[in-house]
ZAMARGU-4260 file (C-alpha; in steps of 0.2 Angstrom, whole numbers, plus 5000, padded with zeros to 4 digits):
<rodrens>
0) 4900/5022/5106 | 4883/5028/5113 | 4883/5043/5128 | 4867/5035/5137 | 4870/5049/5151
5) 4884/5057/5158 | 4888/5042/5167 | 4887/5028/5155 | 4893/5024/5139 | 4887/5008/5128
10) 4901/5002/5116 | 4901/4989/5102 | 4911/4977/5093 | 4920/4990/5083 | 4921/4999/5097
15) 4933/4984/5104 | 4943/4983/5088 | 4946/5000/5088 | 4953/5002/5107 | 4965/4987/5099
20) 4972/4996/5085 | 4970/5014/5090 | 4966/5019/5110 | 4969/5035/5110 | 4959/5040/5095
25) 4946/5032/5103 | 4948/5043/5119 | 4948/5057/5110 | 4932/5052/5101 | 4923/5049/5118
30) 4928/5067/5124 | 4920/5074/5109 | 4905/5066/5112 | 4906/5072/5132 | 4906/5091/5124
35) 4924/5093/5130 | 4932/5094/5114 | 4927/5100/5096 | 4924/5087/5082 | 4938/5080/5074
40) 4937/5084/5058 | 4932/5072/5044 | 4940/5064/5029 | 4928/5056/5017 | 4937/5039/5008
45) 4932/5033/4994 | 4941/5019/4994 | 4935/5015/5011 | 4918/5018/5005 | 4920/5005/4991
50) 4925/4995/5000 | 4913/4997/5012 | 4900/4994/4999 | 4907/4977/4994 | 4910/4971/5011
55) 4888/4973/5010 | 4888/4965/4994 | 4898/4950/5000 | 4887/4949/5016 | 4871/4947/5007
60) 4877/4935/4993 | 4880/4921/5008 | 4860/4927/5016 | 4854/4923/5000 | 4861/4909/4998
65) 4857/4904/5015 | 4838/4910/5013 | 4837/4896/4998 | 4841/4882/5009 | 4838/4886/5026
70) 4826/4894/5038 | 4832/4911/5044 | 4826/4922/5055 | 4832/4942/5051 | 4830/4956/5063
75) 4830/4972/5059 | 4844/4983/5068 | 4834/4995/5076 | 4838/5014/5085 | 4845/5011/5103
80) 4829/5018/5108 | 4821/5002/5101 | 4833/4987/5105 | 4822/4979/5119 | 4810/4973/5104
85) 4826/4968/5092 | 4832/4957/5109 | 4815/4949/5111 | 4815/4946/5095 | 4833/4938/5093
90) 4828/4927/5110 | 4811/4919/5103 | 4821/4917/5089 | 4833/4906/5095 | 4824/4897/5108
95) 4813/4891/5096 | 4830/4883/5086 | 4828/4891/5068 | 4841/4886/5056 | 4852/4904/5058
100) 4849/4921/5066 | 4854/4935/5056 | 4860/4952/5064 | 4854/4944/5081 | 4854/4959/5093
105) 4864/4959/5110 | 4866/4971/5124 | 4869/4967/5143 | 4870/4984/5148 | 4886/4987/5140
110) 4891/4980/5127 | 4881/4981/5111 | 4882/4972/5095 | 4872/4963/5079 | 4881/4947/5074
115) 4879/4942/5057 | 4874/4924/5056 | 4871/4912/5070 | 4867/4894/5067 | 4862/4879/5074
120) 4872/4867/5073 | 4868/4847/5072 | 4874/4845/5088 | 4861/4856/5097 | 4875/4873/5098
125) 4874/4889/5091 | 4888/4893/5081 | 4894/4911/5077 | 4897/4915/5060 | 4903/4931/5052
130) 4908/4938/5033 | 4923/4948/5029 | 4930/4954/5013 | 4948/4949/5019 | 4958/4936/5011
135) 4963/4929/5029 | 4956/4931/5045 | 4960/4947/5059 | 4961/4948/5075 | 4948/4960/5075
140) 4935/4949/5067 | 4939/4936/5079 | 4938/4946/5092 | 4920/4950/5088 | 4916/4933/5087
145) 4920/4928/5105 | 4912/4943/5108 | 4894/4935/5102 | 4901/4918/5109 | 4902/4926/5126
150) 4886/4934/5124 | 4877/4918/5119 | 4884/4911/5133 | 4876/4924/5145 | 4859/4918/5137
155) 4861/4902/5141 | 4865/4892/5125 | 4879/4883/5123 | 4890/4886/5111 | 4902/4876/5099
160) 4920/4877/5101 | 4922/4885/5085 | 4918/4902/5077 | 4920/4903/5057 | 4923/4917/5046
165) 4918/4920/5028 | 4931/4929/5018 | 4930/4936/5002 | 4940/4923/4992 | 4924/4911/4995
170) 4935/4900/5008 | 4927/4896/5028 | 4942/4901/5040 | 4938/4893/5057 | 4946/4896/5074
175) 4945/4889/5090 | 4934/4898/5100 | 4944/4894/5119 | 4959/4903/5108 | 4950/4918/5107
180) 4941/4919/5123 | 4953/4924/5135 | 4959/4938/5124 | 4943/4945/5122 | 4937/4946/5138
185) 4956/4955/5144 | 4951/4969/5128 | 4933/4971/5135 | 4939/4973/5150 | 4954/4986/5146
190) 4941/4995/5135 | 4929/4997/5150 | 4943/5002/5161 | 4949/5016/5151 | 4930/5022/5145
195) 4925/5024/5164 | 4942/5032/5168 | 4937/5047/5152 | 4921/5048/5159 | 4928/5049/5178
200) 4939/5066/5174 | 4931/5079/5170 | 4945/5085/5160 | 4952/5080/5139 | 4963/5069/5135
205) 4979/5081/5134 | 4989/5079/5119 | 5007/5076/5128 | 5002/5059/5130 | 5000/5052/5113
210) 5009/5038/5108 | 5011/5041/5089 | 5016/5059/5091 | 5029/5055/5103 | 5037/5042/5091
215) 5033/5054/5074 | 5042/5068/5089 | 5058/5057/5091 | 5060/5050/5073 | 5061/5069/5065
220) 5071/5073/5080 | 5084/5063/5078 | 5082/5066/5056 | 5081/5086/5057 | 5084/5091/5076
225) 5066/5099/5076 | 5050/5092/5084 | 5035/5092/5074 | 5018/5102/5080 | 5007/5092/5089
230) 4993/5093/5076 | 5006/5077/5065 | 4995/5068/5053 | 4994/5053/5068 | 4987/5062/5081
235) 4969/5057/5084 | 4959/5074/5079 | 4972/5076/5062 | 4966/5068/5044 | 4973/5051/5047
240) 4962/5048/5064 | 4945/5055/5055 | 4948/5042/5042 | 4947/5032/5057 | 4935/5036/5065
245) 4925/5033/5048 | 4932/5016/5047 | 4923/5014/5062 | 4908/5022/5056 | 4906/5011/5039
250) 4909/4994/5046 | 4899/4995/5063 | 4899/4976/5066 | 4903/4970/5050
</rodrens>
């Protein structure tokens, strides 16, 4: 997420995935960044890192292989100070129908994001394109697709009906785009809802309310007949949400 003013936050892609998986933590998070509560602390992991790495090298072994066959146009993912000229570019590039787009930039205000391949298809559509490491696809990869889909849309292309993933195995997992749509939109939607909510009170999120303490709370009480401190490993400012929120960190839009 990006604090633009005191009024308006920009989310991504990961962002989205995030709310999904873990909403709370991602309150939590925004009320760090609104000065209302110190940083969570953070848990370097190296697995996550490595992983991270790989999921890189995978990404850049299909541009390359693109780059030997096709045209493709790259745009350089710029500070958020900068992205009017990484839009422009993204636009000219796609108007003038190049073979694929890579990390084309989006923003409508809102929602920000870089998708990582976008191709022309035969039939005169842009399909949306992404590369994973997974062995199958998630919801959460899918979910960013639509989210370029939509935001194509917007533009004025059309779109297939379609999105495709590259996993890691080598294989192309596609998915029907109208599938996908509907949920997207309902978790963009919820996620706005909930950000301008933090942002409307002036006050933290308070801890009685999370969801994963309560449950952690009611499984010890009813195994020892004591409730564990609020600070439990699943509550968004212990360990486990840090490692999170570096999740989010290492794959921005991947």
């Amino acid at each position: 997420m990006i604090l633009v003013d005191r009024a308006t936050v920009v989310y991504s892609a990961t962002d989205l995935s995030a709310a999904s998986a873990r909403e709370w933590a991602l309150m939590r998070r925004l009320d760090w960044m609104l000065g209302r509560i110190a940083e969570p602390p953070r848990v370097e992991d190296d697995m996550l890192k490595r992983t991270g790495r790989m999921g890189d090298l995978h990404e850049l072994r299909v541009l390359d292989e693109l780059r030997a066959t096709k045209t493709v146009v790259e745009i350089q993912r710029p500070d958020f100070g900068s992205i009017e000229a990484a839009l422009e570019q993204t636009l000219d590039a796609l108007t003038a129908g190049v073979d694929f787009v890579f990390q084309g930039a989006f923003f409508d205000g809102r929602f920000l994001g870089y998708a990582d391949f976008i191709m022309l298809g035969g039939d005169g559509r842009y399909h949306v394109y992404d590369t994973k490491l997974a062995r199958k696809a998630k919801i959460t990869a899918l979910l960013q697709l639509a989210a370029y889909s939509d935001q194509l849309t917007k533009l004025g292309f059309e779109v297939g009906e379609q999105v495709h993933l590259w996993l890691g195995t080598g294989e192309l997992s596609t998915h029907e785009l109208s599938h996908i749509l509907p949920v997207y939109r309902k978790r963009r939607a919820r996620l706005q809802e909930i950000v301008d909510g933090r942002i409307a009170d002036s006050a933290a999120t308070e801890w009685g309310g999370c969801p994963l303490h309560r449950l952690r709370a009611l499984r010890r009480l009813r195994r020892t007949g004591s409730i564990p401190p609020r600070r439990a490993a699943g509550c968004p400012d212990a360990p486990d949400s840090a490692r999170e929120a570096q999740r989010g960190r290492h794959h921005d839009d991947r």
